[in-house]
C-alpha atoms as one frame of an Amber mdcrd trajectory, in Angstrom:
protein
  -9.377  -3.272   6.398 -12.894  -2.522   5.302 -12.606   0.796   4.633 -10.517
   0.379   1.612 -13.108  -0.046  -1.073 -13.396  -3.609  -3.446 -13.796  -1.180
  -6.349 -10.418   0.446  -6.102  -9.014  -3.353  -6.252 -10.891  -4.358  -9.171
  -9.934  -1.184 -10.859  -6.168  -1.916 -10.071  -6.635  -5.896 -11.215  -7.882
  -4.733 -14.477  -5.601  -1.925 -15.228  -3.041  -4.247 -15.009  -4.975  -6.752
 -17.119  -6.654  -9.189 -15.513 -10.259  -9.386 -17.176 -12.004 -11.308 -14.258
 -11.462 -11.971 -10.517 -12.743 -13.393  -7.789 -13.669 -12.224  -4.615 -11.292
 -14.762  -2.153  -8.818 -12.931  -5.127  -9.961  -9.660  -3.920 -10.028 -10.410
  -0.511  -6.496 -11.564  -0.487  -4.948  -9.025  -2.776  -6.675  -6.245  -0.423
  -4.923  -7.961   2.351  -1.186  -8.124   0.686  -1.752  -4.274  -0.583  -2.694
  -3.817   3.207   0.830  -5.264   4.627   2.878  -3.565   1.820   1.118  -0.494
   2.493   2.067  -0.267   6.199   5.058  -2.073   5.856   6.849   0.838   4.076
   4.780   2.991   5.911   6.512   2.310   9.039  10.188   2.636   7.141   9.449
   6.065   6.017   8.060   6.941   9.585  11.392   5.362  11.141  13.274   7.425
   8.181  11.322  10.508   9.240  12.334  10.214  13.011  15.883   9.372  11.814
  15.951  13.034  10.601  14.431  14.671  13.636  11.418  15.034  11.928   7.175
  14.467  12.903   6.547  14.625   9.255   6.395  11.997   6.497   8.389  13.530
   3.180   8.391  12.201  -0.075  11.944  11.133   0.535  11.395   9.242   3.458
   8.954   7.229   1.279  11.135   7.125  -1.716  13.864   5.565   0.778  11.948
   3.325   2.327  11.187   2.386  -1.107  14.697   1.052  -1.600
């Protein structure tokens, strides 16, 4: 988990306004993006082998999405 950079969390936070944060915040948020991340990673690699494929498409995202 440490190679996904503080900075790009911070940057998200405030984009979607929040002016200050702390770093348990940042630690935990990291670690919730994290899960997410791989949880619908692993649909659209399921979705992927469900259509006899190696490769990741946009639409086995996008359904993995639903």
């Amino acid at each position: 988990m440490d190679d996904f950079p503080t900075n790009t969390i911070k940057r998200l936070a405030r984009e979607v306004g929040i002016e200050r944060i702390s770093e348990d915040a940042i630690k935990e948020l990291k670690v919730i993006i994290l899960q997410i991340a791989e949880k619908y990673g692993r649909m659209a690699v399921e979705n992927a082998k469900h259509a006899k494929r190696k490769t990741v498409k946009l639409e086995d995202v996008l359904l993995a999405e639903e």
